[in-house]
C-alpha positions in Angstrom: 14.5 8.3 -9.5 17.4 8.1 -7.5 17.0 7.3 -3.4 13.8 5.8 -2.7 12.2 5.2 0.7 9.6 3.4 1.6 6.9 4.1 4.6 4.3 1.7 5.6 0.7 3.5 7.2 -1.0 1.9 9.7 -3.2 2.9 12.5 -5.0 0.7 14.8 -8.9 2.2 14.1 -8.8 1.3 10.7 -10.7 -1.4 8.4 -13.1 -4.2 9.4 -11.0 -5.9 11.5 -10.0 -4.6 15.0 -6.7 -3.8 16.2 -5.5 -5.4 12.6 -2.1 -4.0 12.3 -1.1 -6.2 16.1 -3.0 -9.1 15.2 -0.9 -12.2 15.4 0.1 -14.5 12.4 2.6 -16.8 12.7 3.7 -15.9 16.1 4.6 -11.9 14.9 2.1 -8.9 14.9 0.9 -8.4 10.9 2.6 -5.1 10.9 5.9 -6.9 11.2 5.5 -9.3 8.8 4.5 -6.1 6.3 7.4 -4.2 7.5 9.8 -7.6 6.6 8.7 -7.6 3.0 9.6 -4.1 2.8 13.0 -4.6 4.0 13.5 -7.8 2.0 12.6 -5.3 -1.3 15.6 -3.4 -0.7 14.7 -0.7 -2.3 16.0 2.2 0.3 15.2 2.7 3.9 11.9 1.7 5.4 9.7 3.7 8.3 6.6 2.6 9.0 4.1 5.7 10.1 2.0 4.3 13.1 -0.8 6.7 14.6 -0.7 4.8 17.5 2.2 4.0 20.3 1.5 -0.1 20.1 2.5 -0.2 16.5 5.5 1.6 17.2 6.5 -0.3 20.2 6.3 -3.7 17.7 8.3 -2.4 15.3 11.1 -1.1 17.1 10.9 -4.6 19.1 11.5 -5.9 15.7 14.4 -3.8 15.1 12.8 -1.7 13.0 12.0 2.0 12.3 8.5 3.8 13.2 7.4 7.2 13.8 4.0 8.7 15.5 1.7 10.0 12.8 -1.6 12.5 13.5 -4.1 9.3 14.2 -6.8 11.8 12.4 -5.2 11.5 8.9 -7.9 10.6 6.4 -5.6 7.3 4.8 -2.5 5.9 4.4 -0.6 8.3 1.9 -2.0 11.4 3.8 0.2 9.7 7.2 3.1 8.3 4.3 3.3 12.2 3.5 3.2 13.7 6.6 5.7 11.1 7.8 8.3 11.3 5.3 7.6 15.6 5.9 9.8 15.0 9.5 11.6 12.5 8.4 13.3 14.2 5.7 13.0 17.9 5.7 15.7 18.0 3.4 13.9 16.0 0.8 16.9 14.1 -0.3 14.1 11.2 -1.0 13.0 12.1 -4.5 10.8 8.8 -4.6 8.1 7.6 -1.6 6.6 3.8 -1.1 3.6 3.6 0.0 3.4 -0.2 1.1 -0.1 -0.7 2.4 0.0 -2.2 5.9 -1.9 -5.3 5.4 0.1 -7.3 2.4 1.9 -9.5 5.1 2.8 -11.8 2.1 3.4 -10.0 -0.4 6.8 -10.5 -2.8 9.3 -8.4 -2.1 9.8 -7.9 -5.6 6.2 -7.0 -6.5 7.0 -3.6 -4.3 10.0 -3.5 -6.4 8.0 -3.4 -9.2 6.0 -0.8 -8.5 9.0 2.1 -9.0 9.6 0.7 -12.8 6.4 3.0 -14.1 8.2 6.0 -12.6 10.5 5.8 -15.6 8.2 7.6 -17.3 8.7 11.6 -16.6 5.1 11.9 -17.4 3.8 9.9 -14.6 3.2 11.0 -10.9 2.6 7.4 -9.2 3.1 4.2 -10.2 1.5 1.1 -8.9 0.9 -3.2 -9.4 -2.3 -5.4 -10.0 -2.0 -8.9 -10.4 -4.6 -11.4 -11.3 -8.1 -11.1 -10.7 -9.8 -14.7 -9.6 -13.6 -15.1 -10.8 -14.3 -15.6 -7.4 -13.6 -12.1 -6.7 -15.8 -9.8 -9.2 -18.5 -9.3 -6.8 -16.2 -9.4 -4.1 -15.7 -5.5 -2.8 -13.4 -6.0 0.1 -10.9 -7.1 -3.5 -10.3 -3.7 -5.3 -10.3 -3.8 -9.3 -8.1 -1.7 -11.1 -8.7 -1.4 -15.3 -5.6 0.0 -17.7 -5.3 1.2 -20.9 -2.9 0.1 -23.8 -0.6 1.5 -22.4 -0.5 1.0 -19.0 -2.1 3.8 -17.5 -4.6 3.1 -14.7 -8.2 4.0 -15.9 -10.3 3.6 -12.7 -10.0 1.6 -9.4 -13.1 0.5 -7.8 -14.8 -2.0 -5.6 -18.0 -2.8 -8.1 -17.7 -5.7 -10.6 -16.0 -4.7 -13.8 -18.0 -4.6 -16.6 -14.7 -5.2 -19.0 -11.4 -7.0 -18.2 -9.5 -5.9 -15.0 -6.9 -6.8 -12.4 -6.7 -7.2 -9.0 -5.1 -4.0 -7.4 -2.4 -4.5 -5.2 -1.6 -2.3 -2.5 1.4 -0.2 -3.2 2.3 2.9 -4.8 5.2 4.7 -5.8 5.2 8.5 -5.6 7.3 10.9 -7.2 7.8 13.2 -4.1 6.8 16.5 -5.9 3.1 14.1 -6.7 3.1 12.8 -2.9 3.3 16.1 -1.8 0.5 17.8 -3.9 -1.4 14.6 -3.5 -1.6 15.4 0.4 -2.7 19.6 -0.3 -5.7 18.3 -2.6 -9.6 17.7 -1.4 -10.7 14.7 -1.1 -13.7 13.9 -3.8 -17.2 12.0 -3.8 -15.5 8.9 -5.1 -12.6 8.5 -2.9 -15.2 8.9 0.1 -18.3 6.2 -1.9 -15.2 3.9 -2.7 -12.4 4.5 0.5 -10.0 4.4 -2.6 -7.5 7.2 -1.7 -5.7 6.7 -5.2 -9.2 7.8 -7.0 -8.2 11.5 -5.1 -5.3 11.7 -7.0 -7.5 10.6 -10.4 -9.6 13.4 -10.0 -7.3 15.7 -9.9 -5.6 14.4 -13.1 -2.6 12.4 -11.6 -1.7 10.0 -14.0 -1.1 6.6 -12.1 1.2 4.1 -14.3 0.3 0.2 -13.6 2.6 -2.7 -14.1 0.8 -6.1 -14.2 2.7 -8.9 -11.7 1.9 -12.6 -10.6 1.6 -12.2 -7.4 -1.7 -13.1 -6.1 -0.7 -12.3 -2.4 -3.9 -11.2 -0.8 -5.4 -8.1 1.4 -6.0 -9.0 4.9 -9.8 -6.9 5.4 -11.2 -10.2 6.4 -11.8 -12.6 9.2 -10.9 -14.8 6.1 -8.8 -13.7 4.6 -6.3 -13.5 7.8 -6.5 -17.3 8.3 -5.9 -18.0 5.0 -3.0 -15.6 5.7 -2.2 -17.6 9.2 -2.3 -20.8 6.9 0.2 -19.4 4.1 2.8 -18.2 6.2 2.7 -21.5 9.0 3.1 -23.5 5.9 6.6 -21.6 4.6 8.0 -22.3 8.2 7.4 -26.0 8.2 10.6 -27.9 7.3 
């Protein structure tokens, strides 16, 4: 683990809410604000893979990095893999980030984080969880990750857990041999039933190493949830 980069997906046709990526919080499009964090993790480089020409025009506004991506890619690490494929034929990355595009306030070093199971040769991906709120055990727009002893992920899903689980959190950390199997393999029944794309790499025995942070920064899939995402990030600018 030596030169990490980290690419964020986004695409304008996805999720529940339209035109998500470019919706506004606190005066800057959400993709923005993801793209921020990312650079505040300081991890290595960051790209974000945009299947469509608005994303990238915010970006590079920004002062940022994006790059077109195939807008018929199935989810996010199938556009992180095909984006990282141009951007570095060479594959001098040996580690990929995939920081899902709608964690606008996520902690910088909860994506940090999420490379520290990779120091385990046995383990293709790592990613976080963080708390779970009762509130959110019938909630399946909140995705529930359960881990073993040892931190290996068991299952992700969107159902209540019948035992003790975490909230999953939105970024994973490939090895980029994993990454790039990951995107050759067929997605299966439960990936489709659950639109859980890390359940494809389950399936095909991946073993998926989860470290277990504070941060309860939330998803934005919700009308809801983005003003409570508006209200978070107005309140860090007042004086």
């Amino acid at each position: 683990m030596t030169n990490p980069i980290v690419v964020v997906p986004a695409r304008l046709g996805a999720g529940r809410l339209p035109g998500k990526p470019l919706l506004d919080i606190a005066g800057e499009p959400l993709i923005v604000h993801v793209w921020r964090r990312a650079v505040e993790a300081g991890i290595g480089p960051v790209v974000v893979a945009a299947a469509d020409a608005e994303i990238i025009a915010v970006i590079e506004q920004a002062g940022g990095r994006a790059m077109p991506t195939d807008p018929g890619l199935p989810t996010g690490s199938d556009r992180v893999a095909a984006a990282v494929a141009v951007i570095d034929p060479g594959r001098r990355h040996d580690v990929v980030v995939n920081l899902q595009g709608d964690l606008p306030t996520i902690a910088p070093t909860t994506i940090a984080t999420a490379l520290e199971g990779l120091a385990d040769p046995a383990v293709d991906m790592a990613t976080v969880a963080g708390p779970l709120a009762a509130k959110a055990f019938d909630d399946r727009h909140v995705v529930k990750v359960t881990i073993d002893q040892a931190g290996f992920a068991l299952d992700f899903n969107r159902r209540r857990p019948v035992g003790p689980a975490s909230r999953h959190i939105g970024v994973y950390a490939f090895r980029r041999m994993a990454l790039e199997r990951f995107a050759t393999l067929q997605r299966g029944v439960r990936e489709r039933d659950e639109s859980l794309e890390q359940l494809r790499a389950m399936e095909h025995g991946m073993r998926i190493a989860v470290r277990v942070v504070g941060d309860t920064a939330p998803a934005v899939d919700t009308a809801d949830g983005l003003q409570a995402v508006r209200r978070a990030l107005l309140s860090r600018r007042v004086p």
